[in-house]
C-alpha positions in Angstrom: 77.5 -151.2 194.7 78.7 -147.9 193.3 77.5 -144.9 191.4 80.1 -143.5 189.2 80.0 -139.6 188.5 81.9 -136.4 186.9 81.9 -134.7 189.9 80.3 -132.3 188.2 77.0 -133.5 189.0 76.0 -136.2 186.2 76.1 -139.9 187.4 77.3 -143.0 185.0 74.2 -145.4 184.5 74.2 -148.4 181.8 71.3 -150.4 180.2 71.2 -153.6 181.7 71.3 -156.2 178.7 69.8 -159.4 177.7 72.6 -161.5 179.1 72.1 -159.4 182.6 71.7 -161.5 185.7 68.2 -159.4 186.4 66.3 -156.8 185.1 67.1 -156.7 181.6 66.4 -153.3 179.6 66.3 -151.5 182.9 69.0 -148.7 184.0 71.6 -149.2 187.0 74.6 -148.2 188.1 77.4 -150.5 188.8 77.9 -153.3 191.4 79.7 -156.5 192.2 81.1 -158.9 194.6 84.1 -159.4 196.6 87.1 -161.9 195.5 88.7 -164.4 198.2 91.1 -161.3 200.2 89.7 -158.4 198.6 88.5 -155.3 199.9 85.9 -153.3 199.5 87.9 -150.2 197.7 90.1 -153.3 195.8 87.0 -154.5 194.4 84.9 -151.7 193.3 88.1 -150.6 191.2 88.4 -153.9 190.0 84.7 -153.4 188.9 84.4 -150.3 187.4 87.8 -151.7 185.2 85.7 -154.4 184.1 82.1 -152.3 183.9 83.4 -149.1 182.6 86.8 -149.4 181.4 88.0 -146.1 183.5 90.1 -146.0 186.5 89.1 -144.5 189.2 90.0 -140.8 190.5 88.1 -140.6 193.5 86.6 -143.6 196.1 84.1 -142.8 199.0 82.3 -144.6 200.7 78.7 -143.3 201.1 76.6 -145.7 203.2 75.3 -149.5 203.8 72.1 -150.7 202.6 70.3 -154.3 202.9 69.0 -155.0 199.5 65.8 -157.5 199.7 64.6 -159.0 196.5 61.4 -160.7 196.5 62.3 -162.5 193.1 64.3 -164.6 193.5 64.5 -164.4 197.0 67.1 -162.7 198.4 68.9 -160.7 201.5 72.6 -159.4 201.1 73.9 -156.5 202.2 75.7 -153.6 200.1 78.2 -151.2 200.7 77.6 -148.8 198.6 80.5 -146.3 197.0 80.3 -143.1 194.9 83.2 -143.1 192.5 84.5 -140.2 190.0 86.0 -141.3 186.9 86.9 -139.4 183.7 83.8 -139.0 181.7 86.2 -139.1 178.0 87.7 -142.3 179.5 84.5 -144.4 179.7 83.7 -147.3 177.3 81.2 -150.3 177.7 83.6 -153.3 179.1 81.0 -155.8 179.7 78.8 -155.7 176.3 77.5 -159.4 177.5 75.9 -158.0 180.0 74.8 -154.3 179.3 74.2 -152.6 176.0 74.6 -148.5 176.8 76.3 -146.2 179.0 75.3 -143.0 179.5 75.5 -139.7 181.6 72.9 -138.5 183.3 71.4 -135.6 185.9 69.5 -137.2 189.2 66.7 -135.1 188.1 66.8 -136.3 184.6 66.7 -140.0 185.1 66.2 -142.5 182.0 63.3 -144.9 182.6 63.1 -147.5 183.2 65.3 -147.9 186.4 66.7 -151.2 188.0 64.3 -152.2 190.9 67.0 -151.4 193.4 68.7 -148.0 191.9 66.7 -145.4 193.5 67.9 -146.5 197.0 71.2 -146.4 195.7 70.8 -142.8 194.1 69.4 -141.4 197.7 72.4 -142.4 199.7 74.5 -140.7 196.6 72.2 -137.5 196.4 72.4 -137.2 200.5 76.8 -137.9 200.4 77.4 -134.0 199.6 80.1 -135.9 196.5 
């Protein structure tokens, strides 16, 4: 998982779509899974390529989380990144799966969020980034 921001305190969230694995219509920030060799910093760039269509400018990591989904069921564990990338850079890579990008404060949030978002948001809002 990964939230990406300006650094200048405005996070990256997209519209989940209707070709979305979950969730559709709801807002998220990014996430994705690990190729055969890849690490973790490999594959969240790799991601936000593919999500985003930005490179990014700055990688931390900000914390671990179990994410538990009641439907379907489901346990996995996420390690969650907060990336800066270009704001003017930014285009929608993946329009088969979401359908809007947009910039947003944590304290003005769109609604309605992905199930598993705000969890995500309190590790970035407690990482100092």
């Amino acid at each position: 998982m990964f939230v990406c921001h300006d650094g200048q305190g405005r996070v990256l969230l997209a519209r989940r779509g209707a070709g979305a694995r979950d969730e559709p219509g709801s807002w998220d920030s990014g996430a994705g899974a690990l190729e055969f060799g890849e690490t973790f910093e490999a594959a969240v760039a790799r991601e936000v390529r593919e999500e985003y269509s930005a490179d990014v400018l700055e990688l931390h990591q900000i914390g671990v989380r179990n994410v538990v989904r009641r439907d379907p069921p489901s346990h996995w564990v996420a390690v969650v990144f907060a990336v800066r990338v270009d704001p003017a850079a930014v285009e929608l890579g993946e329009p088969h799966k979401l359908d809007e990008l947009a910039w947003f404060t944590l304290d003005a949030l769109p609604h309605p969020l992905h199930s598993q978002l705000p969890a995500t948001l309190e590790l970035f809002g407690a990482s100092a980034v």
